[in-house]
C-alpha positions in Angstrom: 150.5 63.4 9.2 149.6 66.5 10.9 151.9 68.9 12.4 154.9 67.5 14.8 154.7 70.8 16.9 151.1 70.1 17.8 151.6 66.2 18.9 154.4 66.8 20.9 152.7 69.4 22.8 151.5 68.5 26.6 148.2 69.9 27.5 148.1 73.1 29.9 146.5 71.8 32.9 146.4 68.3 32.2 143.2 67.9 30.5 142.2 66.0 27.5 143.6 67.6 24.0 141.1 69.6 22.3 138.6 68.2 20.8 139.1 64.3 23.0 135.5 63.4 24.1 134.1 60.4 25.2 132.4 58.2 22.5 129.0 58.7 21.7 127.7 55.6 22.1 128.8 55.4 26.0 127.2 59.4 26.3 123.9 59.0 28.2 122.5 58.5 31.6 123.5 55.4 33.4 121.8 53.8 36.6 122.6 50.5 38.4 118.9 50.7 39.5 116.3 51.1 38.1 115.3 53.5 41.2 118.6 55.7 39.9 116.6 56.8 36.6 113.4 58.2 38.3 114.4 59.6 41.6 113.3 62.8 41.6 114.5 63.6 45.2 118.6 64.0 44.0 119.1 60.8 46.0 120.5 58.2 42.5 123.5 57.4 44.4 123.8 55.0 41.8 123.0 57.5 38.7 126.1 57.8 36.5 125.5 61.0 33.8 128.3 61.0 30.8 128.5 63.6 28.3 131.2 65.3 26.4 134.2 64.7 28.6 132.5 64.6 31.7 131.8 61.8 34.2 129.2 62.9 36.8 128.4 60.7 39.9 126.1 61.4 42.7 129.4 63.4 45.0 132.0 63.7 42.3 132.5 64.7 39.0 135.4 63.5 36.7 136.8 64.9 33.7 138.5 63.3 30.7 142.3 63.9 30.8 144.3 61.0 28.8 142.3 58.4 26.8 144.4 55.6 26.1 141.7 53.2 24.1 139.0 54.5 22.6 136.5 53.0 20.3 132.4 53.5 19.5 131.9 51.3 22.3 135.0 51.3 24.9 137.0 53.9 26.0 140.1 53.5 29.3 141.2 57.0 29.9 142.6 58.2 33.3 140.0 61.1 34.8 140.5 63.7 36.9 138.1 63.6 40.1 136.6 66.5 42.1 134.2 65.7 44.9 133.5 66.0 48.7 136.8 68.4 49.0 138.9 66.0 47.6 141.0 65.6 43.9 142.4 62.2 42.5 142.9 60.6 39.4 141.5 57.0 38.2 141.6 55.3 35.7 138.5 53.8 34.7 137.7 51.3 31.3 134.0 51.7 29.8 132.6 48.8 27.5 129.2 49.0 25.6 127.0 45.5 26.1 123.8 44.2 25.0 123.2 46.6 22.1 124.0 49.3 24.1 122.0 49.3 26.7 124.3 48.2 28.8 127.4 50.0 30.6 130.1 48.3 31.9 133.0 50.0 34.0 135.9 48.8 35.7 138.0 51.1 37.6 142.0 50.4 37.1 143.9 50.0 40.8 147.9 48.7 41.2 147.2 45.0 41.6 144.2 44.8 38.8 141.1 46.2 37.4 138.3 45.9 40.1 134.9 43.7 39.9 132.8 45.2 37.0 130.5 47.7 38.0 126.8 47.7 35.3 124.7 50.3 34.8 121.5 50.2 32.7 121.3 53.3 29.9 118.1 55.4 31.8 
């Protein structure tokens, strides 16, 4: 079971450990409308681009810092936001539907998870 020194460690600056990503199958780019795919004036408010262990929205971008589930298609992980001047964490759930052409997210608040939020794979 790997080396006790190494799990116990916290990570520098509160990212993700090395090597955390966010599964493949949820990597892509994600649009609630159609419209968000094929703009090519920078105006997809409702574009959602994942890759690696990034998040990036039309005025923020998010990094992975501590997945709590993760699967091939669902990950909840908090994320660290930058965007507009501002910082903040969320924590956000992702769930793969209709043969993966579908996103689902749901953003965790105090009193709940919010309304589900789908985006279509571009």
């Amino acid at each position: 079971a790997g080396s006790p020194s190494l799990a116990l460690q916290a990570p520098e600056d509160g990212a993700a450990q090395a090597g955390a990503a966010i599964p493949q199958g949820l990597q892509g780019r994600w649009g609630m409308v159609a419209g968000d795919c094929t703009s090519t004036r920078g105006d997809a408010k409702g574009l959602l681009k994942v890759a690696g262990d990034q998040l990036e929205f039309y005025e923020s971008v998010a990094r992975l810092r501590d997945v709590r589930e993760s699967t091939a298609g669902h990950l909840r992980a908090e994320f660290f936001f930058t965007g507009e001047g501002e910082e903040w964490t969320q924590d956000m759930t992702f769930d793969l539907a209709d043969g993966g052409r579908t996103l689902v997210r749901r953003d965790h608040e105090v009193d709940g998870p919010t309304e589900p939020m789908t985006y279509t794979r571009c």
